[in-house]
N, C-alpha and C positions, 0 to 999 in steps of 0.2 A: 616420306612424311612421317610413316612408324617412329625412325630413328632420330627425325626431327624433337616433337613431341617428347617421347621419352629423355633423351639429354637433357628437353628443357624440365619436366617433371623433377629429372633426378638433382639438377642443379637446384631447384625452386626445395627440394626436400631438405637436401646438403644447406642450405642457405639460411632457411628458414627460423633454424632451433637458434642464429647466431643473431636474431636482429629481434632483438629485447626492445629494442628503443622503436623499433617500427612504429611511425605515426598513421593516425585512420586513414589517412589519405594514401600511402603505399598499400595499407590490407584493402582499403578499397578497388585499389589498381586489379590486384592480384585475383580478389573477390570476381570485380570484373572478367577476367582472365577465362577462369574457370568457370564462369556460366557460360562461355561463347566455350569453352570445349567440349562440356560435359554434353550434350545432345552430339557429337561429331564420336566421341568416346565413347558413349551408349551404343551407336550404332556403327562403329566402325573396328576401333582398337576397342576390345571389352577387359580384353591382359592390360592394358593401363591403368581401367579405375581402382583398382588399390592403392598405384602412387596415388591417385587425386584423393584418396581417403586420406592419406598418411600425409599431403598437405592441408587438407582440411583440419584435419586434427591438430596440425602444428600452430596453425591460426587459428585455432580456439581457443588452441592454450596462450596466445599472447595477450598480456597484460593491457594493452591499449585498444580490443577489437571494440567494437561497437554493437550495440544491440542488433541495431539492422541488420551488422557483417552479418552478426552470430545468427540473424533471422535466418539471412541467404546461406550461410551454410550450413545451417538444417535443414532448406530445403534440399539443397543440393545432396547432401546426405541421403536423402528418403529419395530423391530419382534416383541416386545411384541402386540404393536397397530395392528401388523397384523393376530396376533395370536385372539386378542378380534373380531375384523370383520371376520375371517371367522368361529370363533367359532357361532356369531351372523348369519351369511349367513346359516352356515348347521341349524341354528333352527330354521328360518325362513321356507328352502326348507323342513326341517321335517313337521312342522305345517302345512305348506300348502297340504304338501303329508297325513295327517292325513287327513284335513279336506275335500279331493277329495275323501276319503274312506269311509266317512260318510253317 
C-alpha cells in the first residue's frame, strides 16, 4: 500500500506544476483525494506527508483554485502541522521517560 500511495503522490507532484488550465472541478477531485488520505497518512505513512505538503502547495499556487479548495487546504495544512507537533511531543515525553529509567 506504502508504494501504492507514494507512486500516486509522486505522479500527482510531477503532474501538478503542468496543468495551468486545471478547472475547479479537477482541484476539487484531487482536494477530495487528499482529505480521504491525510487521516490514513497521519496515522499510518507519516514519511508521506511532505509529498501531500508539496501537493498542497502546487494547488495553491494554481490560478483557478477556489476559495473553499484554498479553505480545505488550510485546513489540511494545520492537521498535517498538527500531526508533526504531536508526533514531536510523544518523542520528546518517550526520551525523557527513557532517560528517568536510566
Amino acid at each position: 500500500m506504502d508504494a501504492i500511495i507514494s507512486l500516486a503522490l509522486t505522479l500527482l507532484q510531477q503532474v501538478l506544476p503542468t496543468l495551468t488550465t486545471a478547472n475547479a472541478s479537477l482541484i476539487t477531485k484531487i482536494v477530495e483525494g487528499l482529505i480521504a488520505l491525510i487521516p490514513i497518512l497521519v496515522n499510518e505513512y507519516k514519511a508521506l506527508l511532505p509529498m501531500i505538503q508539496n501537493v498542497i502547495t502546487a494547488l495553491k499556487s494554481n490560478g483557478n483554485i477556489t476559495a473553499d479548495q484554498l479553505t480545505a487546504l488550510d485546513a489540511m495544512e494545520a492537521q498535517i502541522d498538527a500531526a508533526f507537533e504531536q508526533a514531536a511531543t510523544n518523542a520528546q515525553t518517550e526520551d525523557a521517560s527513557d532517560a528517568t529509567k536510566i
